[in-house]
TITOR-378632 format. One line per 3 residues: number of its first residue (from 1); for each residue x, y, z of C-alpha. Coordinates in nm, 2 decimals, decimal comma. Layout:
# TITOR-378632
NUM> X:Y:Z ~ ... $
# end
This chain:
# TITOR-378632
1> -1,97:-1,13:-2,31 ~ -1,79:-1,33:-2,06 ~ -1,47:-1,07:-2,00 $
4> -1,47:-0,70:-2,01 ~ -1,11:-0,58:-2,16 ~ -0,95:-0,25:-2,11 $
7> -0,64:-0,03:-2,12 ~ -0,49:0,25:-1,87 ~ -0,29:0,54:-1,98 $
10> 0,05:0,38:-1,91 ~ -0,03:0,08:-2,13 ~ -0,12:-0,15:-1,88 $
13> -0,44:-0,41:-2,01 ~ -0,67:-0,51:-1,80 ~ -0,93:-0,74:-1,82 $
16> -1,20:-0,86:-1,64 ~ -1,48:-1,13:-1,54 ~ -1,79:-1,10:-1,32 $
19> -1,94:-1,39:-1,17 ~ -2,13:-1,46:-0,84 ~ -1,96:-1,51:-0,51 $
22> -1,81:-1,39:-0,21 ~ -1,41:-1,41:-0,32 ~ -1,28:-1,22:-0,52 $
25> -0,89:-1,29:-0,74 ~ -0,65:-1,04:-0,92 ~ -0,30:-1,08:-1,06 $
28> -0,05:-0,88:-1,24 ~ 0,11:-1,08:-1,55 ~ 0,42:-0,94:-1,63 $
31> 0,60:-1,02:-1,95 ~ 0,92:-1,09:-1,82 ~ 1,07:-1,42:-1,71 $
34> 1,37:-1,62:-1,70 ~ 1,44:-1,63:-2,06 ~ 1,46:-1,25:-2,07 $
37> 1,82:-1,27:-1,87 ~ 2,12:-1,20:-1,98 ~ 2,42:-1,43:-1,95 $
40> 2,54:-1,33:-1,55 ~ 2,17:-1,28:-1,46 ~ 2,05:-1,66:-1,43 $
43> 1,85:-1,66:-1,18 ~ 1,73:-1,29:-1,16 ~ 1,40:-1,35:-1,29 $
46> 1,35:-1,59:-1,01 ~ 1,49:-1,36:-0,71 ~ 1,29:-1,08:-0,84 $
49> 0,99:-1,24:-0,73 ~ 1,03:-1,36:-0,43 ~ 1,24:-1,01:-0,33 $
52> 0,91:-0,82:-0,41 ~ 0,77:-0,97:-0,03 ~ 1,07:-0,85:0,11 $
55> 0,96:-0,51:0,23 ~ 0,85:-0,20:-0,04 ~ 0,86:0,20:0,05 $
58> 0,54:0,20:0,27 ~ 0,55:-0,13:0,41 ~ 0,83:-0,39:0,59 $
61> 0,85:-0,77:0,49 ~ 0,61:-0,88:0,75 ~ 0,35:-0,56:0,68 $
64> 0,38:-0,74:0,33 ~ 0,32:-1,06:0,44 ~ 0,02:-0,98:0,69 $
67> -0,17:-0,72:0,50 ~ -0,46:-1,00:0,36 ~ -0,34:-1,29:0,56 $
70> -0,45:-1,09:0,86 ~ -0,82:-1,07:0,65 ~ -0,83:-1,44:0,55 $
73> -0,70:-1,39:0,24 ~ -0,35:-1,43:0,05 ~ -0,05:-1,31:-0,19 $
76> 0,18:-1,52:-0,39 ~ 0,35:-1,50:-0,70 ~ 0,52:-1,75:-0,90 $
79> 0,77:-1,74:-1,22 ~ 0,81:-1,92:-1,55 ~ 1,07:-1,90:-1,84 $
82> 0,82:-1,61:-2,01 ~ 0,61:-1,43:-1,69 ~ 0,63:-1,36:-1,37 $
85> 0,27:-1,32:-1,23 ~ 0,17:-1,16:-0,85 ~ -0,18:-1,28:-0,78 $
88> -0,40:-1,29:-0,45 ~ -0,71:-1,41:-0,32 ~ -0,96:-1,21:-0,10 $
91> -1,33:-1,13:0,01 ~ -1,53:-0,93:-0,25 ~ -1,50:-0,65:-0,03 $
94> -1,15:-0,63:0,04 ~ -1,05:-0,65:-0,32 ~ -0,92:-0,31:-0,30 $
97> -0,69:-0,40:-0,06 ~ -0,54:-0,63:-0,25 ~ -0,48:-0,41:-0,56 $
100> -0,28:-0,15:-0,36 ~ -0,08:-0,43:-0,25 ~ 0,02:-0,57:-0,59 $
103> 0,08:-0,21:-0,73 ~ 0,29:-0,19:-0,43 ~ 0,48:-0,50:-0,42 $
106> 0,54:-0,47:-0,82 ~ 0,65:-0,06:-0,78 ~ 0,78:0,03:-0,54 $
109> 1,00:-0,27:-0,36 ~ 1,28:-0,14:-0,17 ~ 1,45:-0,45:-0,22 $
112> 1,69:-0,42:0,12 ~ 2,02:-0,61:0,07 ~ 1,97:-0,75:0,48 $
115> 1,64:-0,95:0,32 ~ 1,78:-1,05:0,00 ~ 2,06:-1,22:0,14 $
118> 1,80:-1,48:0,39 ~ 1,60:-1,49:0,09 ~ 1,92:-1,59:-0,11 $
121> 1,92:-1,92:0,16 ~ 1,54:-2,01:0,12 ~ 1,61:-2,01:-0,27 $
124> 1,91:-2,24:-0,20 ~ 1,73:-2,46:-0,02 ~ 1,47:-2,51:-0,30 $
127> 1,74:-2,53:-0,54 ~ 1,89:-2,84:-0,32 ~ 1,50:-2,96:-0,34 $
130> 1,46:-2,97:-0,66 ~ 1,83:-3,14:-0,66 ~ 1,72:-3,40:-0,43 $
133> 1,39:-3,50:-0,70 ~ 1,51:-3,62:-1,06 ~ 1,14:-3,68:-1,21 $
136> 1,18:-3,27:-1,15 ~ 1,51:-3,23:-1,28 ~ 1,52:-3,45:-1,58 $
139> 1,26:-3,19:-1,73 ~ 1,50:-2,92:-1,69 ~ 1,80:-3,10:-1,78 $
142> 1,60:-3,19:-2,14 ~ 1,48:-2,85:-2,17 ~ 1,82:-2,71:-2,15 $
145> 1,94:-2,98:-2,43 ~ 1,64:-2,91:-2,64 ~ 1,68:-2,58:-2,64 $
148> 2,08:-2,52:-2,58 ~ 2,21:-2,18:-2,64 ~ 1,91:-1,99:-2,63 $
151> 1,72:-1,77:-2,41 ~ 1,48:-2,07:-2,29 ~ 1,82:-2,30:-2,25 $
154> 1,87:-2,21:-1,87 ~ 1,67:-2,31:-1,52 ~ 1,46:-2,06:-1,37 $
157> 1,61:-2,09:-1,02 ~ 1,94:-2,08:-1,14 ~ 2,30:-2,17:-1,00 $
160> 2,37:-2,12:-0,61 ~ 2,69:-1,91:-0,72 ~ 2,54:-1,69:-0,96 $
163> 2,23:-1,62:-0,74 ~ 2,51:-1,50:-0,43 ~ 2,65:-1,23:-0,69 $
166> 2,27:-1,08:-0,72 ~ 2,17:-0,79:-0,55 ~ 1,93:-0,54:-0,52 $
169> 2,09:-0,30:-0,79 ~ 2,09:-0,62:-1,03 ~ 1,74:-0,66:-0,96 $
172> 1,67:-0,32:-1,03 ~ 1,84:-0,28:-1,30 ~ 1,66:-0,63:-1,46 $
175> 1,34:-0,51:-1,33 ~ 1,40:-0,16:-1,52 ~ 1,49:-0,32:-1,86 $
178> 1,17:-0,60:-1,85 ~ 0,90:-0,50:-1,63 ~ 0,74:-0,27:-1,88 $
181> 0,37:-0,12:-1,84 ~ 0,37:-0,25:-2,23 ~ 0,42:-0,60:-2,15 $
184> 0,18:-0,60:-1,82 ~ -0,17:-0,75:-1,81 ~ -0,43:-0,69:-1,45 $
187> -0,69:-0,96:-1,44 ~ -0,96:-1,01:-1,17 ~ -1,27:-1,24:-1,15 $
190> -1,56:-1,13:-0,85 ~ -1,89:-1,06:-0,79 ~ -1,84:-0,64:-0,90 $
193> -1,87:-0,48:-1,21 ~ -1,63:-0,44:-1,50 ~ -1,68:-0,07:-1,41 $
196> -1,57:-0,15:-1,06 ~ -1,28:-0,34:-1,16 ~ -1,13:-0,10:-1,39 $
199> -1,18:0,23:-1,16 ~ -1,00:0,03:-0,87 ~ -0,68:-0,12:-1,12 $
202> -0,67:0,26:-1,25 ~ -0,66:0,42:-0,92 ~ -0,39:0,18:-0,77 $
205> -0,18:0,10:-1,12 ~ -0,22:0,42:-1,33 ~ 0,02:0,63:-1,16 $
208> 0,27:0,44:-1,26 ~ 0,47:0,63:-1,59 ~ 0,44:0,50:-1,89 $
211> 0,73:0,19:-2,03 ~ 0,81:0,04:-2,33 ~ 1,05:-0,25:-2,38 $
214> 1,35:-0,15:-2,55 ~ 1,42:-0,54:-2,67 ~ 1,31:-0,82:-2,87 $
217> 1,27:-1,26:-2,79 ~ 1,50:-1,43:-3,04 ~ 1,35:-1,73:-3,16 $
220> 1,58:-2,07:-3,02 ~ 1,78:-2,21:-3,35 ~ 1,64:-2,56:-3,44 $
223> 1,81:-2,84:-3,29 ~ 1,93:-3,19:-3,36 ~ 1,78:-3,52:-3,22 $
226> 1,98:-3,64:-2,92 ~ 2,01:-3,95:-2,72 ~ 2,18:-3,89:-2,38 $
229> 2,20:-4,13:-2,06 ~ 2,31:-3,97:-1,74 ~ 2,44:-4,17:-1,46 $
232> 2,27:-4,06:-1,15 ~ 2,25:-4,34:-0,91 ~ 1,89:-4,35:-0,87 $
235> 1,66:-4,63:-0,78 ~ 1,44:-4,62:-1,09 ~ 1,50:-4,49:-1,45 $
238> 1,35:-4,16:-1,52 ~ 1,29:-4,13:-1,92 ~ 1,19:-3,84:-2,13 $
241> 1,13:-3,85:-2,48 ~ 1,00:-3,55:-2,67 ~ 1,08:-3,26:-2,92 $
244> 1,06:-2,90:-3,00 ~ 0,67:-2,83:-3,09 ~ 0,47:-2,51:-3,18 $
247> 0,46:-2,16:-3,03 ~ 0,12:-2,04:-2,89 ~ 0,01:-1,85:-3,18 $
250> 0,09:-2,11:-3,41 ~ -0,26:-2,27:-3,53 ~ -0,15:-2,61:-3,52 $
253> -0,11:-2,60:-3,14 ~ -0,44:-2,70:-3,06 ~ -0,46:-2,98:-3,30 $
256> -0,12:-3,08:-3,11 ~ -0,27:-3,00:-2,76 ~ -0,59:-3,24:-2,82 $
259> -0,32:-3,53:-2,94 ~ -0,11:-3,49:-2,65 ~ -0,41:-3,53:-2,41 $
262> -0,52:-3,84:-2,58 ~ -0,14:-3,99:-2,57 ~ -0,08:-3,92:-2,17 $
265> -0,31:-3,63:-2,05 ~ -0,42:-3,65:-1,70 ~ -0,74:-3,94:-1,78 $
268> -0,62:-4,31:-1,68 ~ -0,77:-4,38:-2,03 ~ -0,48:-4,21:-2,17 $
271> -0,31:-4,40:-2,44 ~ 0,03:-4,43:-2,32 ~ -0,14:-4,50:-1,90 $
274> -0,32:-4,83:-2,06 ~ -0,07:-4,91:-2,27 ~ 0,24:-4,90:-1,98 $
277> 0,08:-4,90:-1,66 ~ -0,26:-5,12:-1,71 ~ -0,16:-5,38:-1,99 $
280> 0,19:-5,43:-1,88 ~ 0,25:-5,29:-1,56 ~ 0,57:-5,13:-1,59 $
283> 0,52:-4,81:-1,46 ~ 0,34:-4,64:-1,19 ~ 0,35:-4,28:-1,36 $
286> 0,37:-4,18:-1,73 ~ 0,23:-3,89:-1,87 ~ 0,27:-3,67:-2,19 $
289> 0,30:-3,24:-2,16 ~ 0,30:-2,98:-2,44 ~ 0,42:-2,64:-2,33 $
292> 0,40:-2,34:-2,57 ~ 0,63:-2,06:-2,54 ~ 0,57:-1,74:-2,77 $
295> 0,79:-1,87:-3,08 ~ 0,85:-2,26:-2,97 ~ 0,74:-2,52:-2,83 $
298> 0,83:-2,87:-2,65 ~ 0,63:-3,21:-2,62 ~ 0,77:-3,41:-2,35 $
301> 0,67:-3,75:-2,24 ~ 0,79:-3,87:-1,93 ~ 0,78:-4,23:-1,76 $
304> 0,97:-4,36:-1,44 ~ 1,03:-4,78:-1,45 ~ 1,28:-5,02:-1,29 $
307> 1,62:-5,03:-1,46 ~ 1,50:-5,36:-1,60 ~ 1,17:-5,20:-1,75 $
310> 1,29:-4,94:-1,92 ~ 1,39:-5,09:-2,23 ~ 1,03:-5,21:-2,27 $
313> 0,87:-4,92:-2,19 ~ 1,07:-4,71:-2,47 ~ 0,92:-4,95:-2,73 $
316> 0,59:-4,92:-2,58 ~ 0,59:-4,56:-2,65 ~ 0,75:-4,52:-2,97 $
319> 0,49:-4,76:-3,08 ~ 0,23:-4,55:-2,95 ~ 0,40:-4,25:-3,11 $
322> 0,44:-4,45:-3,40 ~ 0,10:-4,56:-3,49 ~ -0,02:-4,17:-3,42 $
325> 0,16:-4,11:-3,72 ~ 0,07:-4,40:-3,95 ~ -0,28:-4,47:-3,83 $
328> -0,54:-4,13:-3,80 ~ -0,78:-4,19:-3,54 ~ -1,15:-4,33:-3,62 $
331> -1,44:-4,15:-3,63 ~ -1,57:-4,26:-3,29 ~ -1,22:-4,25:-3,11 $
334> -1,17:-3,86:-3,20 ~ -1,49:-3,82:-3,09 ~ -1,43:-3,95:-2,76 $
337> -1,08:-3,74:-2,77 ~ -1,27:-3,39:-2,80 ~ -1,58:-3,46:-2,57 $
340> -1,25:-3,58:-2,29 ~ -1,09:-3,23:-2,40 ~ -1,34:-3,02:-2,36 $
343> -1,50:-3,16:-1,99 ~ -1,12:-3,09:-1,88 ~ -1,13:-2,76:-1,98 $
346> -1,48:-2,71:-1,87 ~ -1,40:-2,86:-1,55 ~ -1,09:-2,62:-1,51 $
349> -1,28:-2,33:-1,61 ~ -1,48:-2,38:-1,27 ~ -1,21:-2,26:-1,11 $
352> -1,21:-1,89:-1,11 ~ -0,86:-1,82:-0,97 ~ -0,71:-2,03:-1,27 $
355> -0,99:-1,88:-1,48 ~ -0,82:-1,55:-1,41 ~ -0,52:-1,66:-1,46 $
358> -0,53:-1,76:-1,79 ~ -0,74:-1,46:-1,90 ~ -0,45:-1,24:-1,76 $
361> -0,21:-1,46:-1,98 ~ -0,42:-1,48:-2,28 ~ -0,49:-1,13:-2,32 $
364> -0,06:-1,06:-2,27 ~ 0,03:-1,31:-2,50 ~ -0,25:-1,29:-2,79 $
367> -0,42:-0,97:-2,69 ~ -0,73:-1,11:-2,67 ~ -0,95:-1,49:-2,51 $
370> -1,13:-1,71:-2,67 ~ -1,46:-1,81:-2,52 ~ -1,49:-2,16:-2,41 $
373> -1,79:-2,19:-2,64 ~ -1,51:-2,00:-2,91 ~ -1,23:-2,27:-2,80 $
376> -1,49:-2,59:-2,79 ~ -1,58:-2,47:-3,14 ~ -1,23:-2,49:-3,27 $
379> -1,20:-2,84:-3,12 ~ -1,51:-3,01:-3,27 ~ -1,41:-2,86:-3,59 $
382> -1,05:-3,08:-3,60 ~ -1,01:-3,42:-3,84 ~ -0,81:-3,72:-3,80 $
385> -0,60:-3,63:-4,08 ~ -0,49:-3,29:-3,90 ~ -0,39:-3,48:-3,58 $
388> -0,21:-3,71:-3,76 ~ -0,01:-3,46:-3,97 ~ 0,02:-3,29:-3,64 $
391> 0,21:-3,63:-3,51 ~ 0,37:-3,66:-3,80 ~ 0,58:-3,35:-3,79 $
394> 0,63:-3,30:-3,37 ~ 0,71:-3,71:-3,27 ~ 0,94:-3,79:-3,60 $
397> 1,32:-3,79:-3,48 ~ 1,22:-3,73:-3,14 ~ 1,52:-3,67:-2,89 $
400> 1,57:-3,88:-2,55 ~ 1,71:-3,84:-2,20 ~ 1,71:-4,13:-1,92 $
403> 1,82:-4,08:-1,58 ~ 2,00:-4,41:-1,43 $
# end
């Protein structure tokens, strides 16, 4: 068995991996993200995170900050729409360490209004970042179209006035209502035993009592097909086109993952890089994304051209996109699409830190992970004719957004 799996008395899963090697990586996944705000709270999700650094009941912002760097190692956390995950890297044998730091950082965050206010400025100043990039932006901005007046139809960093109302009560008060033991997940990979693993997460994250979330996701309404130019000024065009897609536990997701890496995954064999970029020339970066959320889904494809180009380039697509529907793939070509898939995730899977990672969202969002030899399974075992009823469904009437 490749992961050992396991549950504390407050509710909090745990799961675990042992492999050789001298580091060690942990994170808590928690449930909660930015599409678990209410309306005033845009933002909070966001905040939250980076005010768990800023200083708990034992420990100032700096004691935070210096408690593994001082040892060589690290602590981060980052946020999405659905989970907000504190994670950190170590030496096998300060592993401990680490732990007590995350149940720290995650519990018992003072959250002092004197930090939250600089932190308020360093969060403005990535807001202006991202401002300042639109092949960043234009996602969002689609995002928020495609899924407009729902829960995912708002940017995780949020407004600059909204995020100067927060303070440490409205982060309490958020953290209160979503961070839940029920909707936590610890994962760790390292060269100890499951046993090891789970006595050191129980000693540092059972004291915590016992939560249950009082609330339920409501699935996004569908949505129309739109075509929308913004006027930006910019040098290039930025383009998106794409379309709501599947949710995670949906079973056609993986027939619509293995398409999506075919039309613009990360290879320069990918359909729509040869297509633009190496037979025509019209674009230094195009590339194609799926991202599942727990009842939706979107496929994006994104290209940047000269003003001039861009007409082109949208018919090179949608004849891509096109064909994918008309056309199922031959024998030898799917072939070549699953052996590509599966060295990717192969090759990922070398990495332990995003092993963990995944395993720690897996296990919260299905309650259980496939294998690689389970997942690989599942891929050889796809035909032509699902892929192209995949492509049929996700890029008919798909919806567009350019950037001029």
């Amino acid at each position: 068995m490749e992961f050992h799996t396991y549950t504390l008395p407050n509710g909090i899963r745990g799961i675990h991996r042992q492999v050789r090697g001298s580091v060690a990586h942990c994170a808590l996944v928690v449930g909660a993200g930015s599409r678990d705000e209410r309306p005033g709270e845009y933002g909070l999700a966001h905040l939250t995170e980076h005010a768990f650094f800023k200083g708990t009941a034992r420990r100032r912002a700096w004691q935070v900050n210096c408690r593994l760097e001082n040892l060589g190692g690290e602590l981060n956390a980052f946020t999405t729409k659905e989970d907000t995950t504190i994670h950190a890297t170590t030496l096998r044998g300060d592993f401990a360490r680490a732990v007590e730091l995350i149940a720290d950082v995650a519990f018992r965050s003072s959250f002092p209004e004197r930090e939250l206010e600089r932190e308020k400025e360093v969060i403005v100043d990535e807001i202006n970042t991202y401002k300042d990039s639109p092949a960043d932006l234009i996602y969002d901005t689609f995002e928020d179209l495609l899924f407009e007046g729902s829960e995912l139809g708002h940017n995780i960093l949020g407004t600059k006035s909204a995020l100067m109302r927060h303070d440490g009560d409205a982060i309490r008060r958020f953290t209160a209502r979503t961070h839940t033991t029920d909707r936590m997940v610890f994962s760790s990979i390292g060269s100890f035993s499951a046993r090891t693993a789970e006595a050191i997460a129980a000693r540092h994250l059972a004291a915590q009592p016992a939560t249950v979330r009082g609330f339920e996701r409501v699935a996004p309404a569908p949505c129309a097909p739109f075509q929308r130019t913004v006027s930006r000024r910019t040098h290039q065009t930025h383009c998106i086109i794409g379309s709501r897609a599947w949710g995670i536990d949906d079973a056609r997701r993986l027939p619509l993952a293995l398409l999506v890496n075919l039309l613009g995954g990360p290879s320069a064999n990918s359909l729509l890089n040869v297509e633009v970029r190496e037979k025509h020339g019209l674009s230094y970066n195009i590339e194609a994304t799926y991202t599942p959320y727990c009842d939706a889904g979107l496929v994006a494809i994104y290209f940047s051209s000269e003003h001039a180009n861009a007409a082109q380039c949208i018919d090179l697509v949608e004849g891509l996109l096109r064909r994918l529907r008309t056309e199922p793939l031959t024998a030898r070509r799917l072939s070549m699409a699953k052996k590509q898939f599966i060295a990717q995730l192969a090759i990922a899977g070398e990495s332990n830190e995003s092993y963990m990672l995944g395993a720690g969202k897996s296990l919260l969002t299905h309650g259980t992970m496939d294998t690689l030899e389970e997942v690989c399974a599942k891929l050889r075992a796809l035909t032509a004719s699902e892929l192209t009823a995949a492509a049929e469904e996700v890029f008919t009437g798909m919806s567009r957004l350019e950037y001029r």
